[in-house]
N, C-alpha and C positions, 0 to 999 in steps of 0.2 A: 512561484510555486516550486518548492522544491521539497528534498526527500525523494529524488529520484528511484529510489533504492527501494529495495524491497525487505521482503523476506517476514517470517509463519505467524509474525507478530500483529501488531498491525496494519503488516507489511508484510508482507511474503507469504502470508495463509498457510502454514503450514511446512516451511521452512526451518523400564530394565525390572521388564517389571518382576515387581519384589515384592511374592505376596509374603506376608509380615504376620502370618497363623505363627504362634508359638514364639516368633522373634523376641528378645527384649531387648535387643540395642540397633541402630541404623550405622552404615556408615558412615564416615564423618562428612562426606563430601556429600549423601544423600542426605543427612541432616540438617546439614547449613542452607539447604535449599529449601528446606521445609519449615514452616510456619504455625504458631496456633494459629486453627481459622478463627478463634475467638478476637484477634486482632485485624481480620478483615473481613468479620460479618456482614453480607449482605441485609439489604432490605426486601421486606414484601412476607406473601404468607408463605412460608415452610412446608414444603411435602414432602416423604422421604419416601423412600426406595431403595432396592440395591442393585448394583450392576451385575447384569445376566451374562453382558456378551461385549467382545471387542474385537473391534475388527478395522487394524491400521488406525485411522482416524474420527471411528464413529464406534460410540458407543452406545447401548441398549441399558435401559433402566427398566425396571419393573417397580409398580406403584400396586395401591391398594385402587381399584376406580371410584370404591366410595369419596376418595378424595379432592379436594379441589383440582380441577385439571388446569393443567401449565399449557400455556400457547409457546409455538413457534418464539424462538430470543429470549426466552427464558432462562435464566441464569441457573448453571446447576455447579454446584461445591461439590468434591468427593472428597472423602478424605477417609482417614485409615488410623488405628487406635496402637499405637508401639507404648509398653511400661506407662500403661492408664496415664497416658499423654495424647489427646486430638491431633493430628497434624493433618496437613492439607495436602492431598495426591493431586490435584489439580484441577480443571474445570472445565464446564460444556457447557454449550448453546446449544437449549431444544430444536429441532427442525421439525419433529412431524410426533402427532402420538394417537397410537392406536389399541383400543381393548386392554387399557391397562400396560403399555409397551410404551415409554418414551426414548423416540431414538434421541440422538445427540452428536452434534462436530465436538470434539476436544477442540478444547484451544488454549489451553498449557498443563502441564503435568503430565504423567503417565499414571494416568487411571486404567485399574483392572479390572476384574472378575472377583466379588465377591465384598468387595468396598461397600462403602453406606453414600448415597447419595442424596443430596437435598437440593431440590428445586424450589426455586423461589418464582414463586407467580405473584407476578407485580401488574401494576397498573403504568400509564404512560408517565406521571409523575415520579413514582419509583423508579421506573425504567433510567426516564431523564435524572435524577438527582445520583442512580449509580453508575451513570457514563460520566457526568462531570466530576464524582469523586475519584476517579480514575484518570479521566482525561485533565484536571486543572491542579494535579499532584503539583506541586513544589518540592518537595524533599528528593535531591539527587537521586538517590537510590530508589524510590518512586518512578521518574523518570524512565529509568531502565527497566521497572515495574509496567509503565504504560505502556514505552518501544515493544516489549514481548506479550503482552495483553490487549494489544491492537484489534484483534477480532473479537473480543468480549466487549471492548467499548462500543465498538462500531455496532453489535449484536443490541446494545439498552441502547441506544441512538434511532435504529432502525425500527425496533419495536415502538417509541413512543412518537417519532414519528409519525408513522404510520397510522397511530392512534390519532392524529392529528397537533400532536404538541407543539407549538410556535416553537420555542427554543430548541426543540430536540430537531426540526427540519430546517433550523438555520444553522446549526454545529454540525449537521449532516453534511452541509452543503459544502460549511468550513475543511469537514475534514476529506471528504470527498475531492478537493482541489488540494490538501495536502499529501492524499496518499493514491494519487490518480493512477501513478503508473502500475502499482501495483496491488489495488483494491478495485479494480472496474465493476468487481460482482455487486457494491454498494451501490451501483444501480440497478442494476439486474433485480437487486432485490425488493428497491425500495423508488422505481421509476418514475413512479405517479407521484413521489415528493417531489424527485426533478423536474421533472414537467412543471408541476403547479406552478414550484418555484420560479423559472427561467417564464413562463408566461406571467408572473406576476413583474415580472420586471427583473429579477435577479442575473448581474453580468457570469454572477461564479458557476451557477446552477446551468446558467446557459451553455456556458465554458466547460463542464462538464461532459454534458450530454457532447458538447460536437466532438471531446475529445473521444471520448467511450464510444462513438456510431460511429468516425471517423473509417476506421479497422475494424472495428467490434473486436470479440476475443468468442472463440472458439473453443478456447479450457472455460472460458465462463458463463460459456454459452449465449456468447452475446454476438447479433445479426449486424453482419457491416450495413452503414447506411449512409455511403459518403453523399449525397446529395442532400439529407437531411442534414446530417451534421456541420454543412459548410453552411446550413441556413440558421442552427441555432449559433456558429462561430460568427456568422458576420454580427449578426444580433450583439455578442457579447464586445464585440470587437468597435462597434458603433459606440457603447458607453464607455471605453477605452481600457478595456480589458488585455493587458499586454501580450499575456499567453497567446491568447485568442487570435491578437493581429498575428504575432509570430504564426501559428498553427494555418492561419487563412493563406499566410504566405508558402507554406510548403503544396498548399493545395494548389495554387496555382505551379509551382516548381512542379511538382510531379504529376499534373494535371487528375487529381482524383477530386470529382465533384463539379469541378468546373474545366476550361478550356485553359489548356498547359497557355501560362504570359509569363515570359520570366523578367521582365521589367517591372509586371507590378509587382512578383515576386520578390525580388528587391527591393525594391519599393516599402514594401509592408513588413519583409525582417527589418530595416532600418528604423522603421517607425515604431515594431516593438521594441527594439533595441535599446533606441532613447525612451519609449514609457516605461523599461526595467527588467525584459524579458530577459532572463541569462538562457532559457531555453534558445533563443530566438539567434544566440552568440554563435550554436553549436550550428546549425541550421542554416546561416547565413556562411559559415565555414566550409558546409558540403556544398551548399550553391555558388559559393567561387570555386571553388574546386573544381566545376565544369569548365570557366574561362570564357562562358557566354558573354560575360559582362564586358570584357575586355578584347573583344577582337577575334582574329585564328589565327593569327601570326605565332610563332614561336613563341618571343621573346612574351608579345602578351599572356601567349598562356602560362609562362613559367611566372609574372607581375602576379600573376591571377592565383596561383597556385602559394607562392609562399604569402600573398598576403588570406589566403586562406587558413594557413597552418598560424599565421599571428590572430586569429580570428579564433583556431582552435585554443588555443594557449589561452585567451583571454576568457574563453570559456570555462575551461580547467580550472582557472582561478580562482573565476568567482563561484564554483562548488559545484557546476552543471555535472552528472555523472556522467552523462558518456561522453562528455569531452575530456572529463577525467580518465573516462576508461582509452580513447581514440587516442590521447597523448602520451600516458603511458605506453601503449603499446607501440606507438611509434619510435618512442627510445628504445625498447626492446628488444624493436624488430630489424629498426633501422631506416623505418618507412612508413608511412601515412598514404592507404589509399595505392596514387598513382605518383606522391611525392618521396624524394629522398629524406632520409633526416639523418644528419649525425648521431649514427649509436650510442645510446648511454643507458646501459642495463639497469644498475645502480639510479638513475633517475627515472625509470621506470616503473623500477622497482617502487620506489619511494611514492610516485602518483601513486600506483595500484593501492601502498599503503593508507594514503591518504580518502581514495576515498571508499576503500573497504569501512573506516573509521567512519567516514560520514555515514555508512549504510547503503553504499552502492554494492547493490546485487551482482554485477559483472567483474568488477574487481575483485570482490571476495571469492568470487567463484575462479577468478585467475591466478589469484592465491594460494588459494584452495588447490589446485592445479598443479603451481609449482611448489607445492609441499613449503610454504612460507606462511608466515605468521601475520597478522596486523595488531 
């Protein structure tokens, strides 16, 4: 499971405006970003409207009520008319609508005041066929289309779902274990698919929920439940779900849900380690890092400690982000933790680069930081 990373896309949730009365040209950098929406027309039935109000990341539509009303994950288009040219301002997902008021999340563009709006109310079918034209893109530039439309896919995923779609709550489930660490609210929203799922037998679904109840999240207003979630991780962790052993093993490490054993602790990163957990690399690198394993002798704890930092490294590698981020910083800084490490700024550097590029949220933000590029 990786995609450690986040950010406003499918990832990061949220991660100038130019009203365009009288305009006849954009700028070039505003233009190349804009598209006819006639090249990426949605499906389902058309209701129009126009935008009343905006405020940060929610915007308000006004409809006619005579009209078909749009449900919550509704997909809305806005878009804006420069030299009798359509172009596309960007798009929202209904949340709630009231008397004629459809509110809406953005989730790409800057949409404003005064724009034409069209809500597409679909059925679970529609729903399902406009998350997968999104989400099974092949064309490069698609791809970078899908990374920043992450919450519009997840939004026709969740609604047909919900509807009870087979394929739309088994790509739920899919992408839910691809963007865990930073999409938890895809259960928050859509809980009683995980559920069904993870008691139908599903290990991903199960792996899910223990990761999400684990800590819960408090921006997403999700309730810690570490004793539940070590009982849907062992569940996932019985069909040999990698994450899952690694995840069961930190529970015992830090003893949340069950009683702190730091053998079996050990024990179960090992075992996800060999079923393929890279999370499980980073994990097992904090847990030697204590020197539990090896004694209290000096010499053992320092055995302990730099084969901790070869544990970190080997997580770096193979793409984990915050071993990408932990090792970076240790050339940086100079030091890992409570370890020394030979300074090397330039190799630091280089990690941070590396996994800003994958999409780790902590690199880019340490980047970001030091006024550096990826």
């Amino acid at each position: 499971m990786q995609l450690t990373g986040s950010g406003p896309r499918l990832l990061s949730t949220g991660f100038g405006v130019l009203l365009v009365l009288g305009i006849s040209s954009l700028p070039a950098a505003a233009q190349s970003r804009s598209e006819s929406i006639e090249s990426t027309q949605p499906t389902g039935t058309a209701v129009t409207g126009t935008v009343v109000a905006r405020v940060d990341k929610e915007l308000r539509v006004e409809i006619d009520p005579g009209q078909l009303s749009p449900e919550p994950g509704d997909l809305i288009t806005i878009t804006w008319t420069v030299a009798g040219r359509v172009l596309d301002a960007g798009r929202a997902a209904v949340t709630s609508i009231s008397a004629g008021v459809v509110t809406a999340h953005i989730v790409s563009g800057k949409p404003n005041r005064g724009m034409v709006a069209t809500i597409w109310v679909t059925g679970p079918d529609d729903s399902f066929r406009a998350g997968e034209a999104l989400y099974l893109s092949e064309e490069p530039e698609d791809q970078d289309l899908k990374y920043e439309r992450r919450d519009e896919i997840a939004n026709h995923y969740v609604k047909a779902a919900k509807a009870g779609h087979a394929g739309a709550r088994s790509r739920l489930v899919e992408l839910a274990e691809l963007w865990l660490t930073s999409r938890n609210d895809l259960v928050r929203d859509a809980e009683e698919v995980f559920v069904d799922a993870a008691r139908r037998g599903s290990p991903g679904a199960q792996y899910v929920l223990g990761y999400t109840f684990f800590f819960g999240s408090e921006r997403d207003g999700i309730p810690a439940k570490p004793a539940e979630a070590v009982t849907w991780l062992r569940m996932a962790a019985a069909q040999g779900h990698a994450d899952a052993i690694g995840h069961l093993g930190t529970a015992y490490h830090i003893a949340r849900g069950v009683e702190r054993d730091h053998e079996r602790a050990h024990a179960l990163y090992e075992e996800a380690i060999k079923a393929g957990s890279i999370d499980a690399l980073h994990a097992m690198a904090l847990h030697l890092m204590s020197g539990r394993d090896h004694g209290s002798s000096k010499g053992a704890r320092e055995k302990a400690r730099k084969e901790s930092f070869a544990m970190l490294q080997r997580a770096a590698e193979a793409g984990q982000c915050f071993g990408i981020y932990d090792l970076a910083n240790a050339y940086v800084k100079g030091a890992w933790m409570i370890l020394k490490v030979k300074k090397n700024e330039k190799r630091g550097l280089e990690w941070h680069q590396t996994g800003a590029r994958a999409g780790c949220g902590l690199s880019q933000s340490s980047l970001t930081a030091m006024g550096k590029s990826w």
